[in-house]
Each structure stands twice: as C-alpha cells, then as structure tokens.
N, C-alpha and C positions, 0 to 999 in steps of 0.2 A: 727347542721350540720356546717362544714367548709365553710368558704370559697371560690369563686373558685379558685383553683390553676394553673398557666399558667404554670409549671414544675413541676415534682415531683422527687427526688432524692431521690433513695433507697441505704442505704447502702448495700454490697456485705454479702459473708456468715459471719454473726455472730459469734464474736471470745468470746463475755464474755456478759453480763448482769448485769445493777447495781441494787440493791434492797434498796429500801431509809428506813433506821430507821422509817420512820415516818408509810410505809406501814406495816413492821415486828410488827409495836406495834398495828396495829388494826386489821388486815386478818389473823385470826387462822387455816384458811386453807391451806396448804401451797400449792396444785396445783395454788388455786385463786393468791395467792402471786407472783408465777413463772409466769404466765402467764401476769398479769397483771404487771410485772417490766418488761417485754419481749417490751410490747408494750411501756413503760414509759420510757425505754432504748433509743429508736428510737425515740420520739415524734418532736426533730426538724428538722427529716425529714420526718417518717411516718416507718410504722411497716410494711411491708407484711407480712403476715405469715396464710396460711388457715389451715382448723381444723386438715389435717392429721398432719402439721408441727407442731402445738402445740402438737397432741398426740404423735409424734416420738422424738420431743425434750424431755418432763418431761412424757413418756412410761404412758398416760393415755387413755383412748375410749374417741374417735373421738364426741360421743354422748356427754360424759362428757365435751368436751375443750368447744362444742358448746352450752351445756347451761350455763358454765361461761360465756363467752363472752358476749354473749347474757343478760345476768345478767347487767353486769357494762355497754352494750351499753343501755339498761335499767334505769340504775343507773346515766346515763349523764357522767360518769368518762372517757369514749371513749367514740368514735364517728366515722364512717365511714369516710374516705378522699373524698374528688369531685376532680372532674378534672376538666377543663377551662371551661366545656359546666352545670357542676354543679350539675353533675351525678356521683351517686356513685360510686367508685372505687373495684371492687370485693377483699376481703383480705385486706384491706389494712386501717389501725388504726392511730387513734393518742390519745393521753392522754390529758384530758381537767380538769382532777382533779386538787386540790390544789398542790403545788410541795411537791415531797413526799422527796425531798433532803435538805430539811430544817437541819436537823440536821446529816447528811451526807448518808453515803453509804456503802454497802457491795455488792463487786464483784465478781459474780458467774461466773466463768472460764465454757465453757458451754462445753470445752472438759471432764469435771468431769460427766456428765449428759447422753454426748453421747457412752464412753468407758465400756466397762461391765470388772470388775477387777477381780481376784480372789481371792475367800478365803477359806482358809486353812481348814475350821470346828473347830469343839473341841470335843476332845473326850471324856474330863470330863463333857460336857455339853451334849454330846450325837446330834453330829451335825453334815454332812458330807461335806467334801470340797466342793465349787460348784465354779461357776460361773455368777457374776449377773451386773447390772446397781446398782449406787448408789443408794437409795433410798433420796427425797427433804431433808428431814430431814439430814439425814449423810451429802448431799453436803453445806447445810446450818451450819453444826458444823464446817464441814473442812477446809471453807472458809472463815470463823472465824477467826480458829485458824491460815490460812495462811496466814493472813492481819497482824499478828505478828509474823510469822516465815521468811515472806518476807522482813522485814523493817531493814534495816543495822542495825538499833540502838538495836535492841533484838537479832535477829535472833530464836526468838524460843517463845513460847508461853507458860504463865507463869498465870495461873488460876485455879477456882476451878468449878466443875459441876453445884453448885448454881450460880456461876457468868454469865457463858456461857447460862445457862439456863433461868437468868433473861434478860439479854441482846439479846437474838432469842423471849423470850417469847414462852420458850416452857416447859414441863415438868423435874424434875430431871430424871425421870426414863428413857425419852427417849433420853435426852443428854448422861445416863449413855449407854445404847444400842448401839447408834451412834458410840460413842467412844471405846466401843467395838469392832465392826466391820471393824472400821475405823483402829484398830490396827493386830486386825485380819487378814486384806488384808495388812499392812502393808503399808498403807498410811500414819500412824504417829506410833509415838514410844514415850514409854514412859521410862526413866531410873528407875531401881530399886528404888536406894536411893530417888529421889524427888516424890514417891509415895505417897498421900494423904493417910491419916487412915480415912476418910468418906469426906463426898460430899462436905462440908465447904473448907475443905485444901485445900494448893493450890499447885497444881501438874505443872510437868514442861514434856511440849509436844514438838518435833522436829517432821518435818516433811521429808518424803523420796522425797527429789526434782530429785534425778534420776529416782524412777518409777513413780513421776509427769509428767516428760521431754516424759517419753518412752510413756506416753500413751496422753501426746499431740501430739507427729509426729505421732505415731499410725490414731489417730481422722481427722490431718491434709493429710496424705495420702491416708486415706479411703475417701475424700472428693474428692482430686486434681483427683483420679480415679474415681468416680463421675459423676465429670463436664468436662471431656478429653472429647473432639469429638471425636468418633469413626469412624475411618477410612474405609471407603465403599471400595468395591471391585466388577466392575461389571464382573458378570457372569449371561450366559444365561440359563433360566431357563425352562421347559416344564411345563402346565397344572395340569400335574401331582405332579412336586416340587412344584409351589406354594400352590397347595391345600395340601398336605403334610408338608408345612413350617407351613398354617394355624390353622392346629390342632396341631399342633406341641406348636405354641405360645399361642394358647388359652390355651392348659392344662398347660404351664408353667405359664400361667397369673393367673391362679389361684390353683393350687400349690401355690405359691408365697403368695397368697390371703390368702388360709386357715393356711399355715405355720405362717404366721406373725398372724392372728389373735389367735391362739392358744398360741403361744411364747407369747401374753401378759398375758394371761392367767397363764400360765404354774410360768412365772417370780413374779404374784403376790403371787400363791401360795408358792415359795418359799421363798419369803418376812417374808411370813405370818410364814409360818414350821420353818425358822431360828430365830424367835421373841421366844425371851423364854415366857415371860405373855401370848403371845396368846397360846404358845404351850400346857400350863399350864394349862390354862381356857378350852382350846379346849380336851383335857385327861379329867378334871375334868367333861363335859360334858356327853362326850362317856361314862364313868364309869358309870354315874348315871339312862344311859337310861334300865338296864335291871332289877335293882332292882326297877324302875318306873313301868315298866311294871309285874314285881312279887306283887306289892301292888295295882296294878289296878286291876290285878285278885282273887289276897286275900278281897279285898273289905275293904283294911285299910284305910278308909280316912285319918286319920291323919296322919301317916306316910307317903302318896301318897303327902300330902300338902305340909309335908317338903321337901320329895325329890325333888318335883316342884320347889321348892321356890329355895332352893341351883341350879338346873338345870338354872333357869332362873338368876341367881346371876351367874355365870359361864359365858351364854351367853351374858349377860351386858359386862363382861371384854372382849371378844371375841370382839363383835360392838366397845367397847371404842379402843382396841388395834388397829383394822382396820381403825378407824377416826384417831386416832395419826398417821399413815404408810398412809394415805391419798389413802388407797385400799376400792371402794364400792364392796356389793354384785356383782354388772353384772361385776366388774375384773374380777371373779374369773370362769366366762364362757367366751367362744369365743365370740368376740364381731363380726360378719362376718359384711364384708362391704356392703354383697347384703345378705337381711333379706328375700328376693322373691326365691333365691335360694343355701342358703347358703355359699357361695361361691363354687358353683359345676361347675355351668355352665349351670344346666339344671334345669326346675321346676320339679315337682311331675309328671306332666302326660308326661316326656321324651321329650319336646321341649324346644332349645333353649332360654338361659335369654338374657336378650336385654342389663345386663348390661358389658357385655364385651368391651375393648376398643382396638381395634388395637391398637400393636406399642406403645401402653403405657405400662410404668410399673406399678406394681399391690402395 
C-alpha cells in the first residue's frame, strides 16, 4: 500500500499511452498489456480509471478488465492510492513494478482504440465492407509502424513481417492479418514495387496522416461534446410530466444498457467472421458435424474417431485464433450489466430492478 498522500493530481482525458519494451516482451496477452501501460502511463501521478473505463477504452467485459486488475493488484505490480487519512482511493492505481521503460517505448495514440474506421471487405476473400474498432493487435502494428513514419529522418517505415513480428513478440501470421486490414481501411499503404516476395523481405509502408488527422478531431469532438455542461432551461412541470419524464428515462437507460452490451458482442463477432484462419477452422468444423453424426448412427467407430479427431483439430485453431484477437467465449454473448434482470428493468415475476440509477447514463 502507498503512502499517504496529502494531494493527489489526476491527469485530465488521456491523449496517448506508452507501452515499455520491457512489458511487450513478457505479457502475451495483449488486454493485460493495454491495461497495465494504462496504469504505468500515469504512475507519477496515479491512474483513475474504473472497470467500465478500461472495458470502453480496449472494447473488453467489465468482468474481464476486473479480473485483470485484480490479478497484478494480486501480483504487487499495482497497488490502490490512499489518500491523507490512509484510505483507499476508489479507481485509482499506481505501478509499483520494475520500470518497464528500461529499454524505451511505444506510443499508443488512444484516439486509434477509441475511433471505429472502415473497411472496404474483399471480394476475393469473400468479405463484406463493415465497420469496426481496431482490434490491440492492429493498434500495436500501426503504432509501430508510425514511430517510423512520424520521424523526419524516414518518414515512412521500412521492414519485413518477421521483423515487426519479433520486435511486438507476436506471431508472423497475425502481423500478416494486421497488416492486411490495416491496409484495407487504408491506414497504410503499401507501393507495388517495394512489395516483399515473403515475410523475410523488407517492405516499405506509408502511412495516411490525413485520415490519421480526421479520426483524431473525429475522437477529440466526440469527447469536448461529452464534457460540455448542458445547459438547463427551467420550466414547470405537472405530476403528470415528471412521472412521464420518469419512464421515459428509465426505458432509455436501459435501451442504452442492452444496446451497448450486445454492440460488444456483435463487434467480436465480426472480428472473429473477418479473421480468415478462424473463418476457416470455423467451416471446417460445421462440415464435419453431419457426416459425425451419419457414423454415429452407422455404428462406424473408426471412422467416428477420425472425424472427432479433425473436428476437435479445427476447434484447437478456432480457441488459438480467439486467444491471438484477445476475444474469450462470454465476448461473444451479451455481457448485461445487471445479471438480476438482464438489462430490462424488471425481474421475472414483473417487479421493478433496484439497479436503475436516476440521471445517470447507462
């Protein structure tokens, strides 16, 4: 435990995050990574940030941010703040680990995290336009590659996918995907001619600093609107308007509730459907559940064994590809914030949930 503290100084909203090399080479996890430079970013003042704010920064359940955390408070790497009297400080972190800036840094712009961009699809890939949030992985190639595209002396980023890949400590196959998509929305661009012939070569990336630009005042105006005081206007009301304002904002409080907790859902699955290996593994599966069930009733054991065995070989790559995209099984259900009543508003036998909050947003 800290301290006590006779001030505490937060900084305001969070414009970027550094990640120290020294964390990227030991946390293969990459929520545990984001979360944890979140708080290592801040530590010489202190981190606010409660679980919704880590789920809404890197788009994870609220359930999830809170058993990491919970983890490395665990692990002595954070530690709760005190205040003067020596009492914990609700939210609010510092980093107690080794310094993980020992051998420098990589700056996550956190307007890349918060923006959903678009992309195009592929039609040779059989994939449809959509619209999404980066996925850790994409922001961690991107911001990479624009720690070299930003530096007078290059201007442009100059590697090969085993480089990139040993230097994040991530896989070839998923730097290769990343970089995919990353071109696909047109965040970088690649020139014909300085094309690699495989993953060794070394390719030459630019990056599109105008729709950089547009989708940080994009992140920066959806903020300042935000945190504008909202301008009151008194007028009088009857018995009747307030009790009508009241149901009025309960059912939008929760709207609001079930909308956002399905929207994570909905956006892992699209993760998941635009990942070719998974899509791949995930077909290979489905094919194999009906000729499963024609040797279950034929009474072919051996043949039953092997189509098991490919089935369960299929869903290996399916789990592997979801651990690399940092997607668990409950992503891919609503995560409701009230488990008592779904986010409805009411239990089962038609009376009110208690966990409604006036005048707050959901």
């Amino acid at each position: 435990m800290t301290n006590a503290t006779t001030k505490i100084e937060l900084p305001s909203k969070e414009k970027y995050i550094l990640i120290g090399w020294e964390l990227i080479s030991r946390i293969s996890a990459k929520f545990d990574l984001f979360a944890l430079s979140k708080v290592t970013s801040f530590s010489k003042t202190a981190c606010r940030s409660k679980m919704q704010e880590f789920s809404s920064n890197f788009h994870v359940t609220e359930r999830h941010s809170s058993r990491v955390i919970n983890k490395y408070l665990k692990n002595k790497e954070i530690e709760r703040v005190t205040d003067e009297k020596g009492r914990e400080v609700r939210s609010l972190y510092r980093y107690v680990g080794d310094d993980p800036y020992v051998g420098g840094s990589l700056r996550i712009d956190m307007f890349l995290l918060e923006t959903e961009f678009i992309f195009k699809g592929s039609k040779k890939k059989g994939i449809a336009a959509h619209t999404r949030y980066l996925t850790l992985i994409e922001v961690l190639v991107l911001s990479f590659m624009l720690q070299h595209c930003r530096n007078p002396k290059t201007r442009v980023f100059r590697g090969s996918v085993r480089s990139i890949a040993k230097k994040l400590h991530l896989s070839t196959s998923s730097v290769q995907a990343a970089i995919f998509w990353l071109m696909n929305a047109s965040l970088i661009s690649r020139p014909e001619e300085d094309k690699a012939k495989n993953g060794s070569g070394w390719t030459t990336y630019h990056a599109n600093e105008g729709l950089l630009r547009k989708a940080k005042k994009k992140s920066e105006s959806v903020e300042q609107v935000r945190t504008e005081p909202e301008k009151t206007v008194v007028k009088y009301k009857t018995a009747a308007d307030d009790a009508a304002d009241a149901k009025t904002d309960r059912t939008r409080f929760y709207e609001k509730r079930r909308k956002k907790a399905k929207k994570r859902a909905d956006q892992a699955k699209a993760r998941l459907d635009a990942d070719i290996e998974y899509k791949e593994a995930a077909r290979e599966e489905l094919k194999l559940r009906n000729p499963i069930a024609r040797a279950e009733l034929d009474g072919n054991i051996k043949e039953l064994r092997r189509l098991q065995e490919l089935s369960r070989q299929a869903k290996r790559k399916m789990r592997a590809r979801m651990e690399t995209l940092a997607i668990s099984p409950e992503d891919l259900t609503p995560q409701y914030f009230c488990v008592k009543c779904a986010d409805t508003g009411f239990h089962p036998d038609g009376t009110y949930c208690k966990c409604y909050i006036p005048g707050a947003e959901s």
